[in-house]
C-alpha positions in Angstrom: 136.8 92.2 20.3 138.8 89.8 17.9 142.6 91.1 18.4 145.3 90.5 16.4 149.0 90.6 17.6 152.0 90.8 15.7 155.7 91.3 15.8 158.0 89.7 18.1 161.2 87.9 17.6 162.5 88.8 21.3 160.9 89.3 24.6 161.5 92.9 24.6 158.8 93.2 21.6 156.6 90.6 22.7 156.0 91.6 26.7 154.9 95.4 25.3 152.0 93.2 23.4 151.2 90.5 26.0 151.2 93.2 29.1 148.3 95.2 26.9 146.6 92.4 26.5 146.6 91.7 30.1 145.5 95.4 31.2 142.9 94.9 28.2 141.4 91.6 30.1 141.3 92.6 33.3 139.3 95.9 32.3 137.5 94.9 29.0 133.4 93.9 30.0 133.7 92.0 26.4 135.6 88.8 25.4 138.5 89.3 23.6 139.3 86.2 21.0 143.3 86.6 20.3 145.8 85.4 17.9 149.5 86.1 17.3 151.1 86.6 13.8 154.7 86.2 14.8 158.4 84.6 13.7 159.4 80.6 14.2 161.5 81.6 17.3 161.4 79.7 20.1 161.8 82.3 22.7 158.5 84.3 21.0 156.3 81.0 20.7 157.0 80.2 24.3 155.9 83.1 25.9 153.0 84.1 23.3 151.6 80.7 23.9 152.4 80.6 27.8 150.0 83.6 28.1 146.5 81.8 25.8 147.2 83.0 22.9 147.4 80.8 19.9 150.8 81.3 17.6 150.8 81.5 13.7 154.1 81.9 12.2 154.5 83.6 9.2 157.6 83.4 6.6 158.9 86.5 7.3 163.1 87.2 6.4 165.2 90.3 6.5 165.6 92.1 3.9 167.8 95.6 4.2 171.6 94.9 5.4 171.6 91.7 3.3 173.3 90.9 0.3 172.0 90.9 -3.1 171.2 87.7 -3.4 169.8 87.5 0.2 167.5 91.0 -0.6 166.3 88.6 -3.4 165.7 86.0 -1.4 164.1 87.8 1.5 161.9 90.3 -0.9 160.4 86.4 -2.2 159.7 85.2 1.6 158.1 88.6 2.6 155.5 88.1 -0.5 154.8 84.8 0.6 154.5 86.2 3.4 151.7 88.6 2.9 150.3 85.7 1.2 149.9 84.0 4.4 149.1 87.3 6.1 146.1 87.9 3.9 144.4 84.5 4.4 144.9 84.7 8.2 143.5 88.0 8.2 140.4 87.0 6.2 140.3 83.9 8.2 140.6 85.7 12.0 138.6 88.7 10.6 140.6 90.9 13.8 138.4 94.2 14.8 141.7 95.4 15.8 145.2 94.5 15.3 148.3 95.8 17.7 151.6 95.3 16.1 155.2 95.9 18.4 156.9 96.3 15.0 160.0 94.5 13.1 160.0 93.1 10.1 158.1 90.4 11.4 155.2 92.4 11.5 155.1 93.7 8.2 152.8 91.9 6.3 150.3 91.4 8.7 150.0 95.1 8.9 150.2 95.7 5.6 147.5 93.0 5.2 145.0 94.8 7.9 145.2 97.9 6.2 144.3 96.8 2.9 141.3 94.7 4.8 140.5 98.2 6.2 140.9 96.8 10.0 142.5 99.3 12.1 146.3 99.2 13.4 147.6 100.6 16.2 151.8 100.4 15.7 153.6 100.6 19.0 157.4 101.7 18.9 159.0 100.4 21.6 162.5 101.7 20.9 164.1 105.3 20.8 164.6 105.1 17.6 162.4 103.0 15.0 163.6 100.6 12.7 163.0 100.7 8.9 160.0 98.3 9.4 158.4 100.9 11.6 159.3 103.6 9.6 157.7 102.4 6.4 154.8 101.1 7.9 154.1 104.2 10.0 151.9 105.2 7.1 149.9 102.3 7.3 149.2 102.6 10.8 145.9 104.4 12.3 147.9 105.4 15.6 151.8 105.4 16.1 152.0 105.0 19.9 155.8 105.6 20.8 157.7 105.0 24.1 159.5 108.3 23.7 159.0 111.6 22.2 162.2 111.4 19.8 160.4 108.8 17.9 158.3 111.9 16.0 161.2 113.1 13.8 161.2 109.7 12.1 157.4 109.1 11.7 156.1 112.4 9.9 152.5 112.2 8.6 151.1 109.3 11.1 149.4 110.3 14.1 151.8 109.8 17.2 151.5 109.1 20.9 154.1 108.7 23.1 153.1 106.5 26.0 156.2 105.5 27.1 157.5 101.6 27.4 154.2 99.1 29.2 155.8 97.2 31.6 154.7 93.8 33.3 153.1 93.6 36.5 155.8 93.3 39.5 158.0 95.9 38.1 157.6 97.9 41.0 160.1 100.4 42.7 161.3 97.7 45.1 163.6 98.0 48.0 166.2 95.7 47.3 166.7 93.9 51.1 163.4 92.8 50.2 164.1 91.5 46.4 167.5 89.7 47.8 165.3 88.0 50.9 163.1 86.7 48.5 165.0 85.9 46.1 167.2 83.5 49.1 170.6 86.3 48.6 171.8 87.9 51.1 170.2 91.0 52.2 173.2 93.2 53.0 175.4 92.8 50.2 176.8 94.7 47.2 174.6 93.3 44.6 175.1 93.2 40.6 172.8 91.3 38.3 174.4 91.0 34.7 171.0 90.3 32.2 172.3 89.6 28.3 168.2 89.8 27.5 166.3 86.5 26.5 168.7 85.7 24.0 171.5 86.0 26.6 174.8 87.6 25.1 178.4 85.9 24.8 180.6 88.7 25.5 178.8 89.7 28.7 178.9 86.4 29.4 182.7 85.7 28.6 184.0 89.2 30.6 182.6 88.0 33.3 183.8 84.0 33.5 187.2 85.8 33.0 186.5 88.2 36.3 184.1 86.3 38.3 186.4 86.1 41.2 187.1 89.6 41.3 183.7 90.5 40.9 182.2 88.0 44.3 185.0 89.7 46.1 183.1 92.8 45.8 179.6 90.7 46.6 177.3 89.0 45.3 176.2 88.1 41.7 173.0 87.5 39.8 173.5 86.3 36.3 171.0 86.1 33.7 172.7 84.1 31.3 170.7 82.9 28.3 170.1 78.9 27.4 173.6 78.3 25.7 175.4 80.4 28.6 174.1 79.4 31.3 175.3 75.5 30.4 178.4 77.1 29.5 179.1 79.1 33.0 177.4 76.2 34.8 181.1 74.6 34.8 182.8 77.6 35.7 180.6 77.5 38.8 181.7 74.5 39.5 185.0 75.5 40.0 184.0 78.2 42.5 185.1 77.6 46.3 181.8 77.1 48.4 181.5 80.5 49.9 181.8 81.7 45.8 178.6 79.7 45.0 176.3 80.9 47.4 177.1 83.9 45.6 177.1 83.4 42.1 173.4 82.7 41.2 172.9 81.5 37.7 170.4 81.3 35.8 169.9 80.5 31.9 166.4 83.2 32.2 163.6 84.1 34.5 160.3 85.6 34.0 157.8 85.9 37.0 161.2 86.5 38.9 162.7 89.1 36.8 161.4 91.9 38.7 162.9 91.0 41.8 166.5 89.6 40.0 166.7 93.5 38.7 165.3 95.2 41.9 167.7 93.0 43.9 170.4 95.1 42.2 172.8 97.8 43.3 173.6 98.4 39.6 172.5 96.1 36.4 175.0 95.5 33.7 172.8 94.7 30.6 172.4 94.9 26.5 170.1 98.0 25.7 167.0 96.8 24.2 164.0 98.3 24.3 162.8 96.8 27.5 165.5 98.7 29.4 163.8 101.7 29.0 160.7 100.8 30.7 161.9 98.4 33.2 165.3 100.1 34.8 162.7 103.4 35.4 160.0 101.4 36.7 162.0 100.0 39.3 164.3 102.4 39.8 167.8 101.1 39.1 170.9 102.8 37.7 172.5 100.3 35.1 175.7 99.9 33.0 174.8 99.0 29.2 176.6 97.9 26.5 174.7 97.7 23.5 174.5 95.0 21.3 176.0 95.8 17.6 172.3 97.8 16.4 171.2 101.2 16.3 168.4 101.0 17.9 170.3 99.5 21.3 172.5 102.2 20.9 169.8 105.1 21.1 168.6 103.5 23.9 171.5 103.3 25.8 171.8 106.9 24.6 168.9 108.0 26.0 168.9 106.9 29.6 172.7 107.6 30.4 171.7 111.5 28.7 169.5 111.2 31.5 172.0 110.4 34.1 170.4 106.9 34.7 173.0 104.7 32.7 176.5 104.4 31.6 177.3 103.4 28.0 180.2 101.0 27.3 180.6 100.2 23.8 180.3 96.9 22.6 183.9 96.4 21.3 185.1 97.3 24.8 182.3 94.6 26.5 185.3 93.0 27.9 185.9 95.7 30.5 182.2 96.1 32.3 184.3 94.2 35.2 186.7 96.8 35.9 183.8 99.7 35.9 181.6 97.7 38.6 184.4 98.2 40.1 184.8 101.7 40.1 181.0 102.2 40.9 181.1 99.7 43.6 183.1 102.5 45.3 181.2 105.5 44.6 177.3 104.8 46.6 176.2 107.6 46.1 176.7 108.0 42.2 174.7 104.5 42.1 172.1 106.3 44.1 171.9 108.9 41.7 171.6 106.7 39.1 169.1 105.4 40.3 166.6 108.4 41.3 167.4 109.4 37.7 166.4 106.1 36.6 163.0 106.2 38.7 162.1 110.0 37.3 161.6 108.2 33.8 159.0 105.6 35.0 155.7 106.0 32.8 152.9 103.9 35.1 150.4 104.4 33.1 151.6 103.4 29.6 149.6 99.9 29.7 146.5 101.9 30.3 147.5 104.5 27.8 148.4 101.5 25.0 145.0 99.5 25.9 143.1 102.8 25.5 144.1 103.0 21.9 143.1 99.7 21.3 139.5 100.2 22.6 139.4 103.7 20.8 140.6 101.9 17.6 138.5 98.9 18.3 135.4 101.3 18.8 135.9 102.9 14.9 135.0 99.6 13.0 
C-alpha cells in the first residue's frame, strides 16, 4: 500500500490521520510506504514527522473570508499549488490517499482524482467547511464523525464513523490519572486545554482568577507555547501550597489522556477533537468556541446532548465564575459525564482503516 495523507494545519486534523495509520500498521500483513501533503506549520510537521512519516508542504492559502485582493492572491497560491500536488502525486504514485480535509488538502485531492487514485475524505467536524464541501464530489467515500454531516454532502457516498481517537483515551478513573500524573488524588480537579495552538482568552480569564480557582482545587493547564511562557511568571507569584497546584504546561501528547481523564470538568475550545475525546473518556466539559463555525456546531452538539456547556467566546472571560457554580453541583458533573461517555464510538479507527483497505483493494 503506498498512502497518501493530507490535510492538517492543527492536531485536531492531523491525530484523526495518524491514529488510522496506526490501526492500519498494526493490522495491515502488507507494508505500507507513507507520505504527508500538509501546510508549513510547525505544530503539523512535528507530529506528522514524530510518527515516520515524511512531510511535504504544499503552497496552500485561504481563499473564502479574504479580501479581494487576498482571494486573488490565494486563488494564485492554490494553482501553484495543485501544481505541486500533481508532481507529488505522479511522483509517490499513492494506491490510496486519506485526506482530514481543510483547505490544505485541496489540491492533493483534487490532484488524486484526476490521477484516478482513490480518496477517502474524512470529516472530522459537525459541520464541514467549504473545502469539504466542494471536494465531497471528488471523494470515493465521505466518512463523517456525525450523522449531521449528510445534509451538507448530497451526492457523495457517506459514512459516519464517528471521531478515531488515539490510543490511551480510555474511560479512566480519575484517582488513577491524578496519581500518575503526581496530583493529588482527592481533589476537585479542572484541566483548562486552549488545543495545540493554546488560546489567549482562556489563558487571560484564568491568570485573572487563578487564586479563586486553586481555592476550589487543583488545576491542570494546557497552555500553548506563547502561554505557557507567559503564565510561567504568574506561577511564580503563587504562594508554595498554590504551585503544587497549578500544573502548567505549554502541551502534552502521550500524557493528554490522563491530563483530561484527571478532570472533574474540562474547560476547552471546541474543535473537532472534542468530540471524540471528552466521550471516549467520559468527561463533562465547559467549551467556549473559538470565533468559527465549525467549533461552534461542535460545542452545539455535545451540550444538545447534555455532555457540555457552551459559553460564547465574547463572554470567555467568565468560564471562572461557572467552575464555580459546577464545582458545587457533583452530581450535574456526573451527569455530564455519563452523557459524555454514551457518545464514545470505539470502533471508528477500525471503521476509518476499513475504508482505506476497501478503497485500497479497488485500484
Amino acid at each position: 500500500m503506498r498512502l497518501l495523507l493530507t490535510g492538517g494545519g492543527t492536531g485536531g486534523h492531523v491525530y484523526p490521520a495518524l491514529t488510522t495509520l496506526e490501526w492500519l500498521r498494526r493490522c495491515h500483513r502488507k507494508a505500507i510506504v507513507t507520505l504527508w501533503a500538509g501546510s508549513h506549520r510547525p505544530v503539523e510537521r512535528e507530529l506528522v514527522t514524530r510518527a515516520g512519516v515524511p512531510h511535504v508542504p504544499l503552497p496552500v492559502a485561504a481563499v473564502r473570508g479574504r479580501s479581494p485582493a487576498g482571494m486573488v492572491q490565494g486563488l494564485l497560491v492554490t494553482a501553484s499549488g495543485l501544481a505541486a500536488a500533481l508532481r507529488l502525486v505522479d511522483q509517490f504514485r499513492p494506491t490510496v490517499v486519506l485526506a482530514t480535509g481543510g483547505y490544505v488538502s485541496a489540491p492533493t485531492v483534487l490532484a488524486a482524482r484526476w490521477r484516478r487514485v482513490p480518496v477517502l475524505l474524512y470529516l472530522p467536524d459537525v459541520i464541514p467547511g467549504w473545502a469539504v464541501r466542494a471536494l465531497g464530489r471528488w471523494a470515493s467515500v465521505v466518512a463523517t464523525t456525525t450523522g449531521r454531516a449528510r445534509r451538507w454532502l448530497s451526492g457523495a457516498r457517506v459514512v459516519v464513523t464517528g471521531y478515531p481517537v488515539r490510543p490511551g483515551f480510555l474511560p479512566w478513573p480519575a484517582a488513577s490519572a491524578r496519581a500518575q500524573l503526581g496530583l493529588q488524588r482527592d481533589c476537585f480537579t479542572l484541566t483548562v486545554v486552549g488545543g495545540s495552538l493554546g488560546a489567549q482568552r482562556l489563558n487571560e480569564a484564568l491568570a485573572d482568577r487563578l487564586d479563586d480557582l486553586l481555592r476550589l482545587g487543583q488545576v491542570v493547564h494546557v497552555a500553548g507555547q506563547a502561554g505557557a511562557a507567559a503564565l510561567a511568571e504568574r506561577r511564580e507569584r503563587l504562594s508554595a501550597s498554590q504551585r503544587a497546584r497549578y500544573y502548567l504546561t505549554a502541551y502534552l501528547e502521550e500524557e493528554m489522556p490522563l491530563a483530561l481523564a484527571a478532570a472533574d470538568l474540562i474547560v476547552s475550545r471546541a474543535g473537532a477533537s472534542v468530540l471524540g475525546e471528552y466521550p471516549a473518556l467520559g468527561r463533562g466539559s465547559l467549551l467556549v468556541p473559538g470565533p468559527f463555525s465549525s467549533q461552534l456546531a461542535n460545542a452545539r452538539y455535545l451540550a444538545a446532548r447534555g455532555a457540555s456547556l457552551v459559553l460564547p467566546n465574547d463572554r470567555a472571560g467568565e468560564f471562572p465564575t461557572l467552575v464555580h457554580e459546577l464545582a458545587g453541583q457533583p452530581a450535574r458533573l456526573q451527569a455530564m459525564a455519563a452523557a459524555a461517555l454514551r457518545l464514545a464510538r470505539p470502533q471508528a479507527v477500525a471503521q476509518l482503516g476499513r475504508l482505506v483497505l476497501e478503497l485500497e483493494g479497488q485500484r
